[in-house]
TIROZA-319853 format. One line per field, with one value per residue: residue number from 1; x, y negated, z of N, C-alpha, C, O in turn. Coordinates in steps of 0.05 Angstrom, whole numbers, plus 32768, in hexadecimal, padded with zeros to 4 digits. Layout:
N
num = c(NUM|...)
nX = c(X|...)
nY = c(Y|...)
nZ = c(Z|...)
caX = c(X|...)
caY = c(Y|...)
caZ = c(Z|...)
cX = c(X|...)
cY = c(Y|...)
cZ = c(Z|...)
oX = c(X|...)
oY = c(Y|...)
oZ = c(Z|...)
This chain:
97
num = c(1|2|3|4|5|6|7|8|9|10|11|12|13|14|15|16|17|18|19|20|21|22|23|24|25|26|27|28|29|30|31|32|33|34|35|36|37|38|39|40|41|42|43|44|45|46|47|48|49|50|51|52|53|54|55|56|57|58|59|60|61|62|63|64|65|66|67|68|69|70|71|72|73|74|75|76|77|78|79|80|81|82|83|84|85|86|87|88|89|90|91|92|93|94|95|96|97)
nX = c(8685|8649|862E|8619|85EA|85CF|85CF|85B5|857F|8580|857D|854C|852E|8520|850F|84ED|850E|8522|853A|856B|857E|8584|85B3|85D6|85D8|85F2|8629|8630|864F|8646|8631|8618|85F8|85CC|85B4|85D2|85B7|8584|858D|859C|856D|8542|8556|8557|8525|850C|8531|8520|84EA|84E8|84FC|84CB|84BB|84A3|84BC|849A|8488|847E|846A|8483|8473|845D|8471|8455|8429|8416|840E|840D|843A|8445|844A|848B|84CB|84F4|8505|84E9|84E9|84D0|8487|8446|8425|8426|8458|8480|84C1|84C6|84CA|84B9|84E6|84D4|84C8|84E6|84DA|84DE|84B3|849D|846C)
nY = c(8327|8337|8387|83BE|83CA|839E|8378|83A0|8385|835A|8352|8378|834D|8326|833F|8375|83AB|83E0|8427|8437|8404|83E8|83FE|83FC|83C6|83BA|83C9|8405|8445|8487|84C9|84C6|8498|8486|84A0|849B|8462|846F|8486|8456|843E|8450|844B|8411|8405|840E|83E4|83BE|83C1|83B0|8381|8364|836C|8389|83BC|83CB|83FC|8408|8434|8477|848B|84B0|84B0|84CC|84E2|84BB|84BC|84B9|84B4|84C9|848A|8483|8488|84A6|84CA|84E6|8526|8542|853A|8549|8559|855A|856F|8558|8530|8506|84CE|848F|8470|8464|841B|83ED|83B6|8387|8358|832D|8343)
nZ = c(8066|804D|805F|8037|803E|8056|802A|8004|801C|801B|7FEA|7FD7|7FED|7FD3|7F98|7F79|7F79|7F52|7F69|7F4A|7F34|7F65|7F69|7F3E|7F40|7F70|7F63|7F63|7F5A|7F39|7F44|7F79|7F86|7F7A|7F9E|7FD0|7FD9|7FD8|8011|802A|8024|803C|807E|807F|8075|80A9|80C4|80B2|80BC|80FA|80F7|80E6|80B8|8083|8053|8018|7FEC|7FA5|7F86|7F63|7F19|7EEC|7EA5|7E85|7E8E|7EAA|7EE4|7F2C|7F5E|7FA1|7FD3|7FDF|7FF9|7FCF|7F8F|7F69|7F3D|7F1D|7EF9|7F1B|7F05|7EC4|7EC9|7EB3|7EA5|7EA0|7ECD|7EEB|7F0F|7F56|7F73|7FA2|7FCF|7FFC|802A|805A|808C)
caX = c(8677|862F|862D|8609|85CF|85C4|85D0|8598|856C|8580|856D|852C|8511|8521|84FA|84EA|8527|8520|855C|8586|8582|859D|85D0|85E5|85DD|8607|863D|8633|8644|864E|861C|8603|85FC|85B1|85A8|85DC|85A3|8563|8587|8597|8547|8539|8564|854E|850A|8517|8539|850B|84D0|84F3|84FA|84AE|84B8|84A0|84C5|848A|848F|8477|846A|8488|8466|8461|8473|8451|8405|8404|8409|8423|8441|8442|8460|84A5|84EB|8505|8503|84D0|84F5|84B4|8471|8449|8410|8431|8474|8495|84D7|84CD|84BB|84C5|84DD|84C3|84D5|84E3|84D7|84D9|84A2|8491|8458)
caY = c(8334|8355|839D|83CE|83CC|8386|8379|83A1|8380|8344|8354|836F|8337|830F|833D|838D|83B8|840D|8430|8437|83ED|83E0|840D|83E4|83A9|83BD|83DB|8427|845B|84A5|84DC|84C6|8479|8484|84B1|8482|8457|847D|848A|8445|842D|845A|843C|83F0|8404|8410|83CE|83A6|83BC|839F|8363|8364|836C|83AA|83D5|83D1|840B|8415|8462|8480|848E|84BD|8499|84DA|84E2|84A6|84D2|84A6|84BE|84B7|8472|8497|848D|84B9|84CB|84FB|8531|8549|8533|8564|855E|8562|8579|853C|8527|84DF|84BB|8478|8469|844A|8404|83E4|8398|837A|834F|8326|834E)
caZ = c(8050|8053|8060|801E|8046|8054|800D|7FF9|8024|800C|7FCA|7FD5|7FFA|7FB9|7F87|7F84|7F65|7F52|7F7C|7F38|7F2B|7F74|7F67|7F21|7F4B|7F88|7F57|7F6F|7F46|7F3D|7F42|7F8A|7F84|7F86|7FBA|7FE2|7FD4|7FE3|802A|8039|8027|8054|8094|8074|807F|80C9|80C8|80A8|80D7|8111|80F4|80E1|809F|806F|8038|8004|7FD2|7F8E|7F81|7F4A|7F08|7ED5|7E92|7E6B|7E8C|7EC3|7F08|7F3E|7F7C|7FC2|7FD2|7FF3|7FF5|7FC2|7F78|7F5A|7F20|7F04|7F02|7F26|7EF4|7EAA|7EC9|7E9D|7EBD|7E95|7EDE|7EEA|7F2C|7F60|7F77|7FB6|7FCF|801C|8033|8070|8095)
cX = c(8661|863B|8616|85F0|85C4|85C2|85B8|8587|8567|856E|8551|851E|8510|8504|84F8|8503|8513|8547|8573|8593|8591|85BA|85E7|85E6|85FA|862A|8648|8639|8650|862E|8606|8603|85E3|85A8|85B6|85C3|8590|8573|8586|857B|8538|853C|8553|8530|8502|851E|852A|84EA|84DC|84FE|84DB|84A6|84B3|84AA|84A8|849D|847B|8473|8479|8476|8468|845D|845A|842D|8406|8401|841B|841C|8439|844E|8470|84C1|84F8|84F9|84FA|84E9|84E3|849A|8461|8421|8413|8444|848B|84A4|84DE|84BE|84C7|84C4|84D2|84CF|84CA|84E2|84D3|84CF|849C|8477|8442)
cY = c(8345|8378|83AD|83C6|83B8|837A|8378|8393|8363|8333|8361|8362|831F|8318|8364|839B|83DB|8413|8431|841F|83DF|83EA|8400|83D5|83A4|83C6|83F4|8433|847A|84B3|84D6|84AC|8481|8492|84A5|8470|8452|847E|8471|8430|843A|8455|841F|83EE|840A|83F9|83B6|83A4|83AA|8384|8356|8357|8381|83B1|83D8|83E2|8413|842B|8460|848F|849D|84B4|84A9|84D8|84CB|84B2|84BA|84AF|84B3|84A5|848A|848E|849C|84B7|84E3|8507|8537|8545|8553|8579|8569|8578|856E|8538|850B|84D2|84A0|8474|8456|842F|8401|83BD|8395|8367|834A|8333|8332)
cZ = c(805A|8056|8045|8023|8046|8034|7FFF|8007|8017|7FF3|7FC8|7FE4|7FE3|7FA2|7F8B|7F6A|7F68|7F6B|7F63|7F30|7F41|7F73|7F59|7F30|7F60|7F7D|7F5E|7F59|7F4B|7F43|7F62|7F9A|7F88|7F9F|7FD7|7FE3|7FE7|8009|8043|8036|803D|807C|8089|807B|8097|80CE|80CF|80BC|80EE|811A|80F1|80C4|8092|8055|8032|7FEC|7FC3|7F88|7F6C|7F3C|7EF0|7EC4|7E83|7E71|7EA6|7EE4|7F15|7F51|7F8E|7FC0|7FE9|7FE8|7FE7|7FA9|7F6D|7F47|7F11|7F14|7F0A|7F0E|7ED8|7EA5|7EB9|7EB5|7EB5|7EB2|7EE2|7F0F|7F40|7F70|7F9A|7FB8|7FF3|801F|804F|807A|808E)
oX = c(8662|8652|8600|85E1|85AF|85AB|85AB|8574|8553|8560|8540|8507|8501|84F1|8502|8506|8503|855B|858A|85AA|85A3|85D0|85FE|85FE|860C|863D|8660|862C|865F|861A|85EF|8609|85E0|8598|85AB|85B8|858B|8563|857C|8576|8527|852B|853C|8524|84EA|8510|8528|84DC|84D4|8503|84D6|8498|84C4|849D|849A|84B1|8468|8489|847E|8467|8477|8447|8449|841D|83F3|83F0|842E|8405|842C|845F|8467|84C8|850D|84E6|850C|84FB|84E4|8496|8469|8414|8407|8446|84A1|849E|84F1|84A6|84DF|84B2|84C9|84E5|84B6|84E7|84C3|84DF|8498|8466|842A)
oY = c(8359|837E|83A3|83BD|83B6|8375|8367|8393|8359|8320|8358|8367|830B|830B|836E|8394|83E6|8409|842B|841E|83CE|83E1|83FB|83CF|8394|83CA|83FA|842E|8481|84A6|84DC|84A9|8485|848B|84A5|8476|8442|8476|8470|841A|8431|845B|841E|83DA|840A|83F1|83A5|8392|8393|8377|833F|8346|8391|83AA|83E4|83DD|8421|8436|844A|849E|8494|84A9|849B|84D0|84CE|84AD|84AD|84B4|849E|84A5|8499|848E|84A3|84A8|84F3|84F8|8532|8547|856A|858E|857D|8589|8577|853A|84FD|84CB|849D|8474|843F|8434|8409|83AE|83A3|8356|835D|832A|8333)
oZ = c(8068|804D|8044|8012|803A|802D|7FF4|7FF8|800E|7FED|7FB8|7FEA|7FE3|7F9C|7FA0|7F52|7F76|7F74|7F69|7F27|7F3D|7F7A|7F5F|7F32|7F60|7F8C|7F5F|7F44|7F5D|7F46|7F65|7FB2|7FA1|7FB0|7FED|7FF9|7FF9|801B|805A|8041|804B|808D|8091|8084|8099|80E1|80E1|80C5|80F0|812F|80FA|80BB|8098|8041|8043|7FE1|7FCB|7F86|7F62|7F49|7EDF|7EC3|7E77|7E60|7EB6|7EF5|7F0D|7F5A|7F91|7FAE|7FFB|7FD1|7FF1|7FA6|7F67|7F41|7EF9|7F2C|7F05|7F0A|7ED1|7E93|7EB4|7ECD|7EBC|7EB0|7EDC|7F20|7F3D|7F7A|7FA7|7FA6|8000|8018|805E|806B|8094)
């Protein structure tokens, strides 16, 4: 049986997920299913270089005025422009260099 990690990788070399949607996918739950998550995209993208492949990320986006983040590993609470906490997060996907 795969390991969590391989898993995800799995699945984003198929198509690009948010971290809450791997979470639903992987069947995580509890208060720190995403942040489980966020730490293993962070190792995967370590991985995946070494294969000579790249963790492409999506930024996250403010639903309310359009601000989009750094592309980064983690999940925005407030935009830093409106101060809206409607963000949409940002997605991951793995890609052959």
């Amino acid at each position: 049986m795969a390991t969590r990690r391989e898993r995800i990788i799995s699945l984003l070399e198929e198509r690009d997920y948010s971290p809450s949607e791997l979470a639903r996918t992987l069947g995580l739950r509890g208060k720190g299913s995403v942040k489980t998550v966020l730490e293993d995209l962070k190792a995967i993208q370590r991985i995946v270089k070494r294969e000579g492949k790249v963790l492409l990320i999506k930024p996250a986006e403010c639903r309310r005025c359009g601000f989009v983040f750094r592309p980064e590993i983690k999940i925005p609470t407030k935009c830093p422009r409106c101060r809206s906490e409607w963000i949409e997060e940002p997605r991951f996907k793995i890609e052959a260099k």
